[in-house]
DRENTORKOL-3810 file (N, C-alpha, C; in nm, 4 decimals):
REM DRENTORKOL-3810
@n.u->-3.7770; n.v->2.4303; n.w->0.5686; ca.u->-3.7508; ca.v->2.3218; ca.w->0.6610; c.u->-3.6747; c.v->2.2070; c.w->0.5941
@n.u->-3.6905; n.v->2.1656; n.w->0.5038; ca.u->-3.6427; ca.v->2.0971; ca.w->0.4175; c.u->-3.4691; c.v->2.1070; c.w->0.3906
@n.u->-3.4728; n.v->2.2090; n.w->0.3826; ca.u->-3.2891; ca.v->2.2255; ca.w->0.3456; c.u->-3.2288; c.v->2.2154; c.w->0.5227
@n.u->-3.2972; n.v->2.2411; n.w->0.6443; ca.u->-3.2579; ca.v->2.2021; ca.w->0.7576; c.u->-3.2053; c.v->2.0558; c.w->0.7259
@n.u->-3.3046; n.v->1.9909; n.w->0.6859; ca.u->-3.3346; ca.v->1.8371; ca.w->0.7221; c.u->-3.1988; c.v->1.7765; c.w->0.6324
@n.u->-3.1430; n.v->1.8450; n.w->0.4871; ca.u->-3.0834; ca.v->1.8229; ca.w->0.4301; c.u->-2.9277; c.v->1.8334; c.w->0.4977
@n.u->-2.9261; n.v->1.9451; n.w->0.5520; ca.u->-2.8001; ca.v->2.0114; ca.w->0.6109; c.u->-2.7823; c.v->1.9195; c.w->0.7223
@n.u->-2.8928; n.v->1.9016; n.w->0.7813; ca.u->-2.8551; ca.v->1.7830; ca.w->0.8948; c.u->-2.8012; c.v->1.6597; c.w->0.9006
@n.u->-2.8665; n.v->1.5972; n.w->0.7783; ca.u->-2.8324; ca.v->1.4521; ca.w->0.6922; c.u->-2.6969; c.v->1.4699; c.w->0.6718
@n.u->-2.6450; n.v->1.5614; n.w->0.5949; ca.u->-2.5017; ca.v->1.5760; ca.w->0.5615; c.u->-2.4485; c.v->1.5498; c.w->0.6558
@n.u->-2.4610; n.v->1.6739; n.w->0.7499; ca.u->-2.3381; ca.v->1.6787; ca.w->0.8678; c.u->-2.3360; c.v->1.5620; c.w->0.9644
@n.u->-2.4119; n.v->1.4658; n.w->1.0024; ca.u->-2.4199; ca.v->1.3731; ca.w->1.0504; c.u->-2.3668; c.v->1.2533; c.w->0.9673
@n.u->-2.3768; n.v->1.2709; n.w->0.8146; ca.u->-2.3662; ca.v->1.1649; ca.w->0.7232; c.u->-2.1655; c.v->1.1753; c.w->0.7258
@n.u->-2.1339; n.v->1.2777; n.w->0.7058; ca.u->-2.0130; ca.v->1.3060; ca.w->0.6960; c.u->-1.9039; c.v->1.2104; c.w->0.7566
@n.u->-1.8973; n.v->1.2256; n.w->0.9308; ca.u->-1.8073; ca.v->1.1187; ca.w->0.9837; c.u->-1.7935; c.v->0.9880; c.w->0.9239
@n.u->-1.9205; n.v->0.9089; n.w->0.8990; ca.u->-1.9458; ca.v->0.7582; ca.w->0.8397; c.u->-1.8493; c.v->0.7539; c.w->0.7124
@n.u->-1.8719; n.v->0.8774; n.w->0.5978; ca.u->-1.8340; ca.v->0.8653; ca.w->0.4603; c.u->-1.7538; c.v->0.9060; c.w->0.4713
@n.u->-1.6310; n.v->1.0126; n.w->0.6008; ca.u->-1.5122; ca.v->0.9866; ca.w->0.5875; c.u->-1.4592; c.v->0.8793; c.w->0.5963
@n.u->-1.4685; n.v->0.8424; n.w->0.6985; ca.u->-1.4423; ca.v->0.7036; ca.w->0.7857; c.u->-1.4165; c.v->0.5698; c.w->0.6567
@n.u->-1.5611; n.v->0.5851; n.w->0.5996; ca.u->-1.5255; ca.v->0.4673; ca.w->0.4634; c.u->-1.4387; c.v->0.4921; c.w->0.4104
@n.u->-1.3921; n.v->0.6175; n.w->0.3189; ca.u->-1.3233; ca.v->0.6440; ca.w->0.2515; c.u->-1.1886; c.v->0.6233; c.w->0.2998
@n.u->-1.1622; n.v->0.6796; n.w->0.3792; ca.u->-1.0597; ca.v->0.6667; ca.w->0.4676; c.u->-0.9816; c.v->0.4895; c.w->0.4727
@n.u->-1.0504; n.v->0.4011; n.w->0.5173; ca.u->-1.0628; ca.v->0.2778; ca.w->0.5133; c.u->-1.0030; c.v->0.2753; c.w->0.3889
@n.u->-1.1238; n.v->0.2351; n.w->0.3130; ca.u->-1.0455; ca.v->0.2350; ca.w->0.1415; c.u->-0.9299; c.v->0.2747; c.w->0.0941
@n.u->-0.9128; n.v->0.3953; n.w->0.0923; ca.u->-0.7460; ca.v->0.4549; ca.w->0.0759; c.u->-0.6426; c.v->0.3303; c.w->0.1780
@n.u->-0.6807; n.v->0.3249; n.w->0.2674; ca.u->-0.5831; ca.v->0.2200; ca.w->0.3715; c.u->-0.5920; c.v->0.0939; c.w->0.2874
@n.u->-0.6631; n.v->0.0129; n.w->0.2345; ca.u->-0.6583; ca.v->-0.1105; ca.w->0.1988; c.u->-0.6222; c.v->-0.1333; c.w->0.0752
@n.u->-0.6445; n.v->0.0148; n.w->-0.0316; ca.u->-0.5814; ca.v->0.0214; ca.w->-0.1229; c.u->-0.4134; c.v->0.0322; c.w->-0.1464
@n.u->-0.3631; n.v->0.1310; n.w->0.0059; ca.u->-0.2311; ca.v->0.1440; ca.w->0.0014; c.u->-0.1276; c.v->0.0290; c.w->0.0352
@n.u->-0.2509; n.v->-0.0781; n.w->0.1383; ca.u->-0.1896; ca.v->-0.1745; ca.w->0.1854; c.u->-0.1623; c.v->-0.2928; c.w->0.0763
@n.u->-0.2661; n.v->-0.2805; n.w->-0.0354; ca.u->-0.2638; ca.v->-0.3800; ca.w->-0.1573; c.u->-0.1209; c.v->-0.3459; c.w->-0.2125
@n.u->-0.0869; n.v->-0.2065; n.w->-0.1854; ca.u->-0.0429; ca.v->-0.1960; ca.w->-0.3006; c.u->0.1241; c.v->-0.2043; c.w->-0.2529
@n.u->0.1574; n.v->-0.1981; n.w->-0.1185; ca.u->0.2863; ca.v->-0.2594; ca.w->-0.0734; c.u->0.2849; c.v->-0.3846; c.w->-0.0884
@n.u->0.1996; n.v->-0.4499; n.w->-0.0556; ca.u->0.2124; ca.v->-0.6237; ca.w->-0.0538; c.u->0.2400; c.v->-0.6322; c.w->-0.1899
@n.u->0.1942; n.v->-0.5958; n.w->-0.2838; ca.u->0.2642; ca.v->-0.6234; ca.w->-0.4195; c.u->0.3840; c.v->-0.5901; c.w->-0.4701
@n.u->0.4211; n.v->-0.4956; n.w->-0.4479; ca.u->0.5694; ca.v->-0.4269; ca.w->-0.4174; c.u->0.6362; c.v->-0.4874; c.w->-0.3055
@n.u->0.6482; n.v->-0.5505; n.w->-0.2547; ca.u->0.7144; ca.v->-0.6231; ca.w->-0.1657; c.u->0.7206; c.v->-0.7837; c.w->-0.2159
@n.u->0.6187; n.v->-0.8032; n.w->-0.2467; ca.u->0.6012; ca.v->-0.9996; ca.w->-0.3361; c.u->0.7117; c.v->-0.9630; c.w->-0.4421
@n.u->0.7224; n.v->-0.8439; n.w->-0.5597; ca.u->0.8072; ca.v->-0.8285; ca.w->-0.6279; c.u->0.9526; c.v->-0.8225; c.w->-0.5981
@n.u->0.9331; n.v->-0.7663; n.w->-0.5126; ca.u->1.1136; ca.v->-0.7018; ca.w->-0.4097; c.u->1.1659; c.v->-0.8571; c.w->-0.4057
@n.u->1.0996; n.v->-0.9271; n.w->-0.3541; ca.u->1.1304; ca.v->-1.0713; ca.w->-0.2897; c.u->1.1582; c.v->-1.1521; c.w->-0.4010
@n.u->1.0717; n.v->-1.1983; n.w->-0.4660; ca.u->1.0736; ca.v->-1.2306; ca.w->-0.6438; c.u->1.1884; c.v->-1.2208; c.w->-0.6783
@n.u->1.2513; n.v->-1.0576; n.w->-0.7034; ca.u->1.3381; ca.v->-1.0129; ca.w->-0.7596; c.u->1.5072; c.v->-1.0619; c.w->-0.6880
@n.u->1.4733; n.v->-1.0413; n.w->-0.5748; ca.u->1.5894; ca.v->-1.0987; ca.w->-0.4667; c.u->1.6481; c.v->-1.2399; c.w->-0.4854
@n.u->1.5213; n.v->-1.3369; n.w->-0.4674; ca.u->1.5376; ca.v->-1.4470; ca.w->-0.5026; c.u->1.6218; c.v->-1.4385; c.w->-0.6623
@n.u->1.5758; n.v->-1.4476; n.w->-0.7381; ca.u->1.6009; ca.v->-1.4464; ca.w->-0.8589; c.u->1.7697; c.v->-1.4137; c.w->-0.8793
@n.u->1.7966; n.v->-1.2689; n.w->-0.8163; ca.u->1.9357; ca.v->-1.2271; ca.w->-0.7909; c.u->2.0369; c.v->-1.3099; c.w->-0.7231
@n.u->1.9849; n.v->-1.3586; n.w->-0.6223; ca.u->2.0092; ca.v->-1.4750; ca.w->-0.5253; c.u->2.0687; c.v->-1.5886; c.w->-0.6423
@n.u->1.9630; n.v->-1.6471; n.w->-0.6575; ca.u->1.9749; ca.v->-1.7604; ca.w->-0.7688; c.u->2.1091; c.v->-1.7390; c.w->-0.8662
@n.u->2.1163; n.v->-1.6262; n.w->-0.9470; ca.u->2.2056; ca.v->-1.5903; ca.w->-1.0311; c.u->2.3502; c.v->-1.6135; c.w->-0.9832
@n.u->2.3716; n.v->-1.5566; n.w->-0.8913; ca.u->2.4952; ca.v->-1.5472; ca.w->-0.7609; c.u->2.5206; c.v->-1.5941; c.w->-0.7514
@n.u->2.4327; n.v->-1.7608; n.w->-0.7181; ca.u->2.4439; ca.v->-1.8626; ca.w->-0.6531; c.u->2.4727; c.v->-1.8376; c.w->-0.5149
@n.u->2.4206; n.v->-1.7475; n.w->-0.4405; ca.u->2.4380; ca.v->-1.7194; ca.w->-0.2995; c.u->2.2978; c.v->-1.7814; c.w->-0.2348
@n.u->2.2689; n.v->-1.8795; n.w->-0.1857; ca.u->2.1080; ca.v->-1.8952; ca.w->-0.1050; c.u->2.1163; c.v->-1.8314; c.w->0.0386
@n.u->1.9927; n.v->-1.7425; n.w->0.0223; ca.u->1.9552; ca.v->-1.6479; ca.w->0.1392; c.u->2.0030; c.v->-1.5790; c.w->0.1917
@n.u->2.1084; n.v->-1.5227; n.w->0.0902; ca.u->2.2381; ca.v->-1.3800; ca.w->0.1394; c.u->2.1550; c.v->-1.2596; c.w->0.0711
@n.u->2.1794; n.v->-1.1264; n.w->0.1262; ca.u->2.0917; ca.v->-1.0177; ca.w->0.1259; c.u->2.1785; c.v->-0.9245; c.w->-0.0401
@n.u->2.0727; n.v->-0.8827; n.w->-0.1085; ca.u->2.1784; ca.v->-0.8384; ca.w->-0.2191; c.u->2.2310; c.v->-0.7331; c.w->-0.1862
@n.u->2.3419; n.v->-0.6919; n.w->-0.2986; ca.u->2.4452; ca.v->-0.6286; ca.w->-0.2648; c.u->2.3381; c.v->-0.4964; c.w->-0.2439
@n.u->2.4354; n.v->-0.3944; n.w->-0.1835; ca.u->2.4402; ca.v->-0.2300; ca.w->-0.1919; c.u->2.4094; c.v->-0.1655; c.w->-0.2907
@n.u->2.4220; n.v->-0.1983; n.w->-0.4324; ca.u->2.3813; ca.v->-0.1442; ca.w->-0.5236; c.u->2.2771; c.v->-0.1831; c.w->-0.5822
@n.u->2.2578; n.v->-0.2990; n.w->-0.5222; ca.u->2.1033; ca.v->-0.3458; ca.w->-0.5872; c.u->2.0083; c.v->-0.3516; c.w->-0.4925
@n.u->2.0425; n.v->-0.3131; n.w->-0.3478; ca.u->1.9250; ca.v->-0.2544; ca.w->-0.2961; c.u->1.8980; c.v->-0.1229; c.w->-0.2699
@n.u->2.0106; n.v->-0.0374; n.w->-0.3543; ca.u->1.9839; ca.v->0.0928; ca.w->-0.3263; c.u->1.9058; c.v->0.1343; c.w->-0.4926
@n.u->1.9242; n.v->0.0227; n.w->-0.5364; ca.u->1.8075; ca.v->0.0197; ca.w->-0.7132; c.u->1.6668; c.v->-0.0075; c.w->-0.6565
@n.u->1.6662; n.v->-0.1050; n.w->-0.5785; ca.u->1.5312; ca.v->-0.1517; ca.w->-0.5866; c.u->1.4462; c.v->-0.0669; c.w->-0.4892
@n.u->1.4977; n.v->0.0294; n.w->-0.4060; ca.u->1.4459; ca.v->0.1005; ca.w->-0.3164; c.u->1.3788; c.v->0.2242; c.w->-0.4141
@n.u->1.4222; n.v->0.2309; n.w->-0.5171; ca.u->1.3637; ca.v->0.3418; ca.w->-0.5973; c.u->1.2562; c.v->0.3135; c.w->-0.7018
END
């Protein structure tokens, strides 16, 4: 009876501890664009600055760098 009770726990437990996990992976992936994107911007600026262009989009070759 016991391994019922076990098997039951699981399979009921399952949805919840996907579900978390699931979550997690999402908030981890989402951390991890926002940081890659604060950088992108960073980096833009910075390029920007160099140029002396304010708030013009960088060239073609440097956003086909930074996309990689």
């Amino acid at each position: 009876m016991n391994l019922w009770k076990s098997l039951h726990r699981h399979l009921t437990q399952w949805p919840v501890e996907s579900q978390q996990v699931a979550r997690r992976n999402a908030m981890i992936a989402s951390t991890a664009l926002a940081q890659r994107r604060a950088e992108r911007d960073e980096v833009e600026d910075f390029l920007a600055g160099l140029t002396g262009s304010a708030g013009g989009s960088p060239t073609a070759e440097v956003a086909a760098q930074a996309a990689l």
